[in-house]
N, C-alpha and C positions, 0 to 999 in steps of 0.2 A: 267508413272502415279504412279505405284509404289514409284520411288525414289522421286517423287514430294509429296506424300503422308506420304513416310518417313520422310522425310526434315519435313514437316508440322507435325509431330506428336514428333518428335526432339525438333522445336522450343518453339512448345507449353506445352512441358512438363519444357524445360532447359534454355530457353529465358532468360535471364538476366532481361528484364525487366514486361513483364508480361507473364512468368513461373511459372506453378504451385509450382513448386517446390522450388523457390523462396517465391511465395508467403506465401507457406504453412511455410517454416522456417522465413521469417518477424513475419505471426502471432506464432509459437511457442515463439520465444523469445521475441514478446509483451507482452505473457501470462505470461512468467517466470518475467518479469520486474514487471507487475502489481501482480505477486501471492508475491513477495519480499518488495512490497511497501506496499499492506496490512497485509502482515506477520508485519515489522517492526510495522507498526500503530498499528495491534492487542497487540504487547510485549509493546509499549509506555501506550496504553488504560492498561495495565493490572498492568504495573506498576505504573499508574497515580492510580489505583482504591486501587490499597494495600500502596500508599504514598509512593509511590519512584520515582516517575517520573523523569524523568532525565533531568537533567539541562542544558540549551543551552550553557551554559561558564562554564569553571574551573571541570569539571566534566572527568575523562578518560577513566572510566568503570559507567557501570551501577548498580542497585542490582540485583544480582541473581535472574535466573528465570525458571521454568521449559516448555520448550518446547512440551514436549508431553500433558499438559494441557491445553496451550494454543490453541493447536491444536484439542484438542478433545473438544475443547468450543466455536471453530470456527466451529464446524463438516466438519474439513477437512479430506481429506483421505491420510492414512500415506503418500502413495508416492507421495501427493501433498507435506505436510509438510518434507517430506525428501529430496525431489528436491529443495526447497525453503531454507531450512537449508544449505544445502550442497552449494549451488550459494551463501550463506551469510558467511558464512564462508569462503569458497574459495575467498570471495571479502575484505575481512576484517573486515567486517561490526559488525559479530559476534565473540563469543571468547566460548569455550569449557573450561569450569570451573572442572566441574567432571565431570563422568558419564551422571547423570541428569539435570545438571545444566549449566546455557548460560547465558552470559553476554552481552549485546552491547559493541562495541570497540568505539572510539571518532566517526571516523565515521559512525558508524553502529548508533550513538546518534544524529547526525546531519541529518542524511535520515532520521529519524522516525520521529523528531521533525519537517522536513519538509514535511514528508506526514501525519500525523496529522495536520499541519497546514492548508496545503490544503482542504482537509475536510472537515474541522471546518467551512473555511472562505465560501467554497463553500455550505455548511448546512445554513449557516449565509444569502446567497446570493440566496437559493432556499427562505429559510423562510420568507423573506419578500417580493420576486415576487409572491409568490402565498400561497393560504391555503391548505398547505400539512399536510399529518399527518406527527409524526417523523420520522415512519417509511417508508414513500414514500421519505422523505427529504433524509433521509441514505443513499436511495437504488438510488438516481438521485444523490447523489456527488459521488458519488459509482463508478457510470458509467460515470461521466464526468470527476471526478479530473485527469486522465490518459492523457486528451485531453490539460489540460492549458498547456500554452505556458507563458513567463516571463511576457509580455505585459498583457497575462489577469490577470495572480496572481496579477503583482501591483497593477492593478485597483481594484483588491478585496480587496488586503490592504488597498487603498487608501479609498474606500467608510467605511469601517470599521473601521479605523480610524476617519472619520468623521461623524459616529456615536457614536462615544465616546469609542471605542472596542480595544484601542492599548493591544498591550501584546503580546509575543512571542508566547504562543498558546494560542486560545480564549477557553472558558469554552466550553466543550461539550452542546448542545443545549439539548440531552437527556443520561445523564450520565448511565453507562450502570452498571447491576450487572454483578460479575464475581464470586458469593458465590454458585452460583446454577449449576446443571452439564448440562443446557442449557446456554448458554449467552441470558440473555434476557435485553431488556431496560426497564428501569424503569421512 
């Protein structure tokens, strides 16, 4: 009984397939994906709002940007934005300019311009299934864009385009201030 008890409390901790342990590092490094995906979108939004947005072609580096503003406009906690940094960097994505200052690398411009995309299109695709406010619209692409798959994003192009919406990113549905030491939407 014992060793049958062991055994059972082995599998259900180490199980390769539903182990907690397993599990619980699946969702860590979903979190770490989705905290790098809205990092990016946050530096794209901040440098769309000071005119620097970066540009899907021809573009290598981004404008200069300070991260600990960013972060404290997101009301993230340092060791969220330092985990989030540190995985952007180590991936390439980012580039360490000075001290205070980051830059997108090509890459690190192409993930943001595609998770902004996402976003936008998914904002785009709540706002006209139902009467949200904007800020229920936000916080529902918020929590779905993590989910598309290739097949749903096309058909989000696809209907957006035939609405008349082509464009590499569509205009934010509620363009946000970044002047105030809250991020608020305007």
């Amino acid at each position: 009984v014992l060793a049958a008890a062991t055994l059972f409390v082995f599998s259900a901790i180490w199980g390769p397939v539903g182990g907690v342990y397993w599990r619980t590092m699946r969702k860590r490094k979903q979190q770490r994906d989705t905290d790098r995906q809205h990092l990016l979108r946050a530096i794209y939004e901040f440098l769309e709002w000071k005119g620097d947005a970066p540009q899907p072609y021809g573009q290598s580096r981004s404008a200069t940007f300070d991260l600990k503003q960013i972060g404290a406009l997101q009301s993230w906690s340092t060791w969220r934005l330092f985990r989030s940094t540190r995985g952007l960097l180590k991936e390439g994505r980012l580039l360490l300019i000075e001290p205070q200052g980051y830059r997108l690398s090509v890459k690190g411009i192409q993930d943001s311009l595609r998770a902004v995309r996402q976003h936008r299109l998914l904002e785009l695709y709540f706002s006209r299934m139902a009467d949200l406010s904007a800020d229920a619209i936000d916080r529902g692409a918020d929590y779905s864009e993590h989910a598309l798959d290739d097949e749903m994003l096309a058909a989000l192009e696809r209907d957006t385009q035939l609405a008349g919406l082509e464009g590499s990113v569509p205009r934010s549905l509620h363009p946000i201030d970044w002047s105030s030491s809250n991020r608020k939407e305007t």
